[in-house]
VMD Tcl script that draws the C-alpha trace (Angstrom):
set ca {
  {42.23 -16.93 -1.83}
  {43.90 -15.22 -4.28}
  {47.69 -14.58 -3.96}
  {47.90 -10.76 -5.10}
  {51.72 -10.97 -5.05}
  {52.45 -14.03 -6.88}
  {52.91 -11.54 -10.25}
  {55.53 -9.63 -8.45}
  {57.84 -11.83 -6.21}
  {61.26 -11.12 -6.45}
  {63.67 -13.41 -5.28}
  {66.74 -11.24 -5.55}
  {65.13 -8.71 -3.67}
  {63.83 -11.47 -1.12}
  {67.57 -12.63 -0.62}
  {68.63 -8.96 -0.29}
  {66.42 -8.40 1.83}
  {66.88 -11.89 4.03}
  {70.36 -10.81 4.83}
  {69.43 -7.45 6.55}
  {67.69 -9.82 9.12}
  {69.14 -11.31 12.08}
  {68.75 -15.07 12.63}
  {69.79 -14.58 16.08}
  {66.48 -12.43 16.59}
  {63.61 -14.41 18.01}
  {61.16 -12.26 16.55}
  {62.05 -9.41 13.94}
  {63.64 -12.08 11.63}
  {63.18 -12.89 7.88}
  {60.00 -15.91 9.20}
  {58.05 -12.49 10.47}
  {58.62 -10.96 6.84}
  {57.06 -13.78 5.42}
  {54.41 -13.39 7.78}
  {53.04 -10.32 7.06}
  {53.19 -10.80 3.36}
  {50.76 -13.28 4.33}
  {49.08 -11.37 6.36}
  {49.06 -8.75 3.66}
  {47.53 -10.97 1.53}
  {45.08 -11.89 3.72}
  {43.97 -7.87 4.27}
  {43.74 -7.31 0.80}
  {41.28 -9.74 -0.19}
  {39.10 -9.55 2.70}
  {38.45 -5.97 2.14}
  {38.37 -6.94 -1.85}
  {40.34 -4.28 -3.14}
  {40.66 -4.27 -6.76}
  {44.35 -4.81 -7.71}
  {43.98 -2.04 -10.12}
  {43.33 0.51 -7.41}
  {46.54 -0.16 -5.35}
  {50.12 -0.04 -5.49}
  {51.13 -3.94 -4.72}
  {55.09 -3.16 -5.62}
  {54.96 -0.38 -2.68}
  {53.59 -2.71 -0.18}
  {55.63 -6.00 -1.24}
  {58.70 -4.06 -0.66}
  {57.87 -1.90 2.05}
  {57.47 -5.79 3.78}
  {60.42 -7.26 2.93}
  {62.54 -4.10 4.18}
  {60.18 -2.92 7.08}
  {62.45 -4.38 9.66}
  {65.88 -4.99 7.90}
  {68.71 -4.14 10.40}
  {66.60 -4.09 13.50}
  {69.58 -5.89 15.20}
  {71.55 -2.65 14.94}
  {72.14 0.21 16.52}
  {70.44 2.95 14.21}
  {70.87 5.33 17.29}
  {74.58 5.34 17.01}
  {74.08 5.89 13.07}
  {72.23 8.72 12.83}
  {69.28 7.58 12.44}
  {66.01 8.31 14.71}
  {64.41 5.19 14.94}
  {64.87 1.40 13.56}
  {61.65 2.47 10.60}
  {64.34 5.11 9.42}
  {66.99 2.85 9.30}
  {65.02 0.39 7.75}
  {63.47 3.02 4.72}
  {67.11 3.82 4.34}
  {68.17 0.37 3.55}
  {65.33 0.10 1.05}
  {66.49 2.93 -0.54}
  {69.76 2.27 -1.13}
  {68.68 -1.48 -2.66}
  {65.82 -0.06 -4.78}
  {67.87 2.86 -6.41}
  {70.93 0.49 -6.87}
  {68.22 -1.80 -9.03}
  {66.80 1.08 -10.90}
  {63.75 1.54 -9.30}
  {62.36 4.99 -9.72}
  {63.09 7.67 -6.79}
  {59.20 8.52 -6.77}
  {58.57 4.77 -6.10}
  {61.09 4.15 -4.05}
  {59.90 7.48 -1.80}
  {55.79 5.65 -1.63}
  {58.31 2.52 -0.30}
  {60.24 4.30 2.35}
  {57.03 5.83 3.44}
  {55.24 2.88 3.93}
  {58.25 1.56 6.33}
  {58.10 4.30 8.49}
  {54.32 4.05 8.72}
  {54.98 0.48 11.14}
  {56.53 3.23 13.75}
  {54.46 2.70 17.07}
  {53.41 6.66 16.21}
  {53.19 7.19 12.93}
  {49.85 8.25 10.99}
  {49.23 6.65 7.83}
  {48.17 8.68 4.34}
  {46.90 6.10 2.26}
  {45.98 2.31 1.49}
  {49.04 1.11 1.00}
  {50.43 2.56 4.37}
  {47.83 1.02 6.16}
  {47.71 -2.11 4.45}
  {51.66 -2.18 5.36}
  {51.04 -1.21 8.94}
  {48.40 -3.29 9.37}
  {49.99 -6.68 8.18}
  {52.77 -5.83 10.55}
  {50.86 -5.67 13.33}
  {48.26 -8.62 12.68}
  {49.73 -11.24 14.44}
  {48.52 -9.65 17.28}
  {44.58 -10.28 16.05}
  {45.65 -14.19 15.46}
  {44.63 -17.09 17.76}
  {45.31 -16.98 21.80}
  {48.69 -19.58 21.10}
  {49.92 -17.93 17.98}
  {49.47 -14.56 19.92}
  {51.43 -16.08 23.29}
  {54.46 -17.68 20.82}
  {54.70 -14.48 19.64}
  {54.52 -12.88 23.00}
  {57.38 -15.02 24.03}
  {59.78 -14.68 21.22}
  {59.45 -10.71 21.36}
  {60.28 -10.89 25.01}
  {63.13 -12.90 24.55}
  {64.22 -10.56 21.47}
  {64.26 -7.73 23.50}
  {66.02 -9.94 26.72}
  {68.98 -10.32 24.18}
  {69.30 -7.05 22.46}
  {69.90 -5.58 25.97}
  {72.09 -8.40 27.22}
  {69.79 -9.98 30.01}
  {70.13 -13.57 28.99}
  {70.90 -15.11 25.30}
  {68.39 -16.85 24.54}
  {69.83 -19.16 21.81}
  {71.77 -21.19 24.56}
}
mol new
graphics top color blue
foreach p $ca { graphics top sphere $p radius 0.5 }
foreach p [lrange $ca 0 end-1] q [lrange $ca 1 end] { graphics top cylinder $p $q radius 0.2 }
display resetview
């Protein structure tokens, strides 16, 4: 399998972008970025899309930002939801590297497209939306794991029980 974004990795933007993520979350952590880059990966060549007919850039760093500072509270920052939050912290660390406003728009758009109601308007919104929610198409254990880390995510981030001990 081909890896379609082995010609744009960016490892300053990956440790940007690791740092907006809390280890203390058992699910929405930097481990379920790297997941659904893979899982990305995995949509664009089984519906063989040729590179040359989507944006790759858009959905690489729509990933690594699509849950950045889901730990916080966006409510108490203005913000209407953790996708807004999250677009917002794109934005800020695109336009600081000189990424274009245009691209970084296509970006932030594809981050708000993981909302639980959001439509999508093109490939690479649905390509985005779709790797973030793949996990739950994976194999009955994978599935369960999952299951139990976002439970115990959302046990901590209203205070029932910490779940790191």
């Amino acid at each position: 399998m081909r890896d379609v974004f082995r010609k744009i990795r960016d490892e300053k933007a990956e440790i940007s972008a690791s740092n907006l993520y809390s280890k203390k979350l058992a699910f929405h952590n930097f481990f379920h970025v790297i997941e659904t880059l893979k899982f990305a990966n995995k949509i664009i060549n089984s519906l063989l899309i040729e590179l040359s007919t989507i944006n790759l850039e858009t959905i690489y760093y729509a990933l690594l930002f699509h849950d950045a500072g889901y730990i916080e509270d966006q409510a108490s920052m203005g913000f209407a939801d953790k996708e807004s939050y999250a677009a917002a912290l794109a934005e800020e660390y695109l336009l600081g590297r000189g990424m274009s406003p245009v691209d970084v728009s296509k970006v932030t758009m594809a981050i708000k497209a993981t909302h639980i109601s959001a439509e999508c308007r093109n490939l690479e919104e649905e390509v985005v939306r779709g790797a973030d929610i793949s996990g739950m198409a994976a194999p009955y254990n994978d599935v369960l794991e999952m299951s139990k880390a976002v439970k115990a995510e959302q046990e901590y981030l209203i205070g029932e029980t910490d779940f790191l001990g």
